[in-house]
C-alpha positions in Angstrom: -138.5 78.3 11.5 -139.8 75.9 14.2 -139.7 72.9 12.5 -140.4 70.1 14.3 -138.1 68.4 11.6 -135.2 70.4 12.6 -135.0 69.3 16.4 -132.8 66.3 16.2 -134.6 64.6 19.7 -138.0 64.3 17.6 -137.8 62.1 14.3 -141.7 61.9 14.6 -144.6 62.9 16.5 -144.2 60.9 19.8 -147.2 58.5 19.9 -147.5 57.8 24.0 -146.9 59.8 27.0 -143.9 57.7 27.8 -142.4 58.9 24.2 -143.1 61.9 25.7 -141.6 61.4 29.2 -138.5 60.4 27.3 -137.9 63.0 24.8 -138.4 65.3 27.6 -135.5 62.7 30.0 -133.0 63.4 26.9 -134.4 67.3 26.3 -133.5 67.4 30.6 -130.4 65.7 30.1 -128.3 67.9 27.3 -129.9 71.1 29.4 -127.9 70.2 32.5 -125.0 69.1 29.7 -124.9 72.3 28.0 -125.1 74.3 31.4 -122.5 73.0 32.9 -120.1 73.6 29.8 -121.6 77.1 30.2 -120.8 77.7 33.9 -117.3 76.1 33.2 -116.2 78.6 30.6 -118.1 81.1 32.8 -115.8 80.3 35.3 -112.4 80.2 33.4 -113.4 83.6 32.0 -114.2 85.4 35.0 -111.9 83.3 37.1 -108.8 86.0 38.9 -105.8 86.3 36.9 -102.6 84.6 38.9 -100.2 87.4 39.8 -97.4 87.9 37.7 -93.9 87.3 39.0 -92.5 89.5 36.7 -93.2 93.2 35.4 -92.8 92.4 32.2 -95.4 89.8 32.5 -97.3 91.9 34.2 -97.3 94.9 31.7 -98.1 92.2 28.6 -101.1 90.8 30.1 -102.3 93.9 31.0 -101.8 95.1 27.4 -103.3 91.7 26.4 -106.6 92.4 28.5 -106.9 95.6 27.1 -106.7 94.9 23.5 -109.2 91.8 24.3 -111.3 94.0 25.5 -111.2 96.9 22.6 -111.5 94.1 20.2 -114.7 93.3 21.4 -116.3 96.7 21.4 -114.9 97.4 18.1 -116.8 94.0 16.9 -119.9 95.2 18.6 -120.2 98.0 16.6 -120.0 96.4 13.7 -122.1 94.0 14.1 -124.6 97.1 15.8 -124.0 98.2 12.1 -124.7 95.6 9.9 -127.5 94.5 11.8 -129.1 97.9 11.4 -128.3 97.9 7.5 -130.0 94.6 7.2 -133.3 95.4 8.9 -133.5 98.8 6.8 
């Protein structure tokens, strides 16, 4: 499964250590990329939630966040499940 013909930044076996030096520039590059679109949603997910200015409002998002969050323990187990039934 590590197939050097998989990795889109090598087409071929670099032939010089500057190949080298720039496959690993571009490797550095979508790194810090791909960790800042990480720490962003990181942020917006785990950022406080504005007050509500209304109880209503208040009482949906709570019901909201609640659901979000039994949804995702409910899809945990079944992916706990299947995993299990496919490595038996």
């Amino acid at each position: 499964m590590n197939n050097p013909g998989n990795n889109p930044l090598i087409h071929h076996a670099p032939a010089t250590l500057e190949d080298i030096r720039q496959l690993k520039q571009q490797a550095l590059t979508e790194l810090q990329q791909q960790k800042k679109v990480v720490a962003k949603s990181a942020h917006q997910l785990l950022a406080p939630l504005t007050p509500a200015v209304k109880k209503g409002n208040a009482l949906t998002r709570a019901f909201n966040t609640g659901m979000m969050a039994f949804d995702g323990v409910v899809m945990g187990i079944k992916l706990i499940r299947k995993l299990k039934k496919a490595f038996k």
